[in-house]
N, C-alpha and C positions, 0 to 999 in steps of 0.2 A: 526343469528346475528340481534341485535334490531336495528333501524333505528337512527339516530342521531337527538336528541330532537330539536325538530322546536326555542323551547323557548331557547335553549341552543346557538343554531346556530346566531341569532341577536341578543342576547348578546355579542357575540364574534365577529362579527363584527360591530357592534357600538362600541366596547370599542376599539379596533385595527383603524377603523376610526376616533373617537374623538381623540386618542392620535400623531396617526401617519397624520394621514388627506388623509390616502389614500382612493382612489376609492371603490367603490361597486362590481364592475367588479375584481376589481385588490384580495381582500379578499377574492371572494366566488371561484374566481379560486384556489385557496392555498386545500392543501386537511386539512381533522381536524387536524391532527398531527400538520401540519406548525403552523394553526391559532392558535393554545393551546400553541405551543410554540415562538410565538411573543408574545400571551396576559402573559403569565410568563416573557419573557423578557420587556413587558413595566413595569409589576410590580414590575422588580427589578429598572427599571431608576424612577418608583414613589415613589419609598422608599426611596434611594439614595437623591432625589430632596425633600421630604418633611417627610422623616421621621416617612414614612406610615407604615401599616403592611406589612410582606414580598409580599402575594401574594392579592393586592388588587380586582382580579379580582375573587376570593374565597368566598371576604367579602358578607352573606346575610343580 
C-alpha cells in the first residue's frame, strides 16, 4: 500500500480549514476517508453558494 501523498495531505487540510475554520489538531485527526469526504461536501455548499464547478477541490 503506497503511503498518502505529503502534497495531497495539506491540501486537504487547508481547504477543510479555510472553509470550515476548524483546527489543525481537529483535521489531521479525521482518517482520509472523513477528510476527502468533508472537502466533497464543502464543494457541493461552494457550488450551491456561487455557482462553482461541482467539485472545487478537483480543480488544478
Amino acid at each position: 500500500m503506497a503511503p498518502y501523498p505529503v502534497k495531497r495531505l495539506y491540501e486537504e487540510v487547508a481547504f477543510i480549514a479555510y472553509y470550515f475554520h476548524w483546527d489543525h489538531d481537529q483535521i489531521m485527526h479525521m482518517d482520509h476517508r472523513e477528510r476527502r469526504k468533508w472537502c466533497d461536501e464543502i464543494s457541493v455548499i461552494h457550488k450551491k453558494v456561487n455557482d462553482a464547478p461541482e467539485n472545487v477541490f478537483d480543480i488544478r
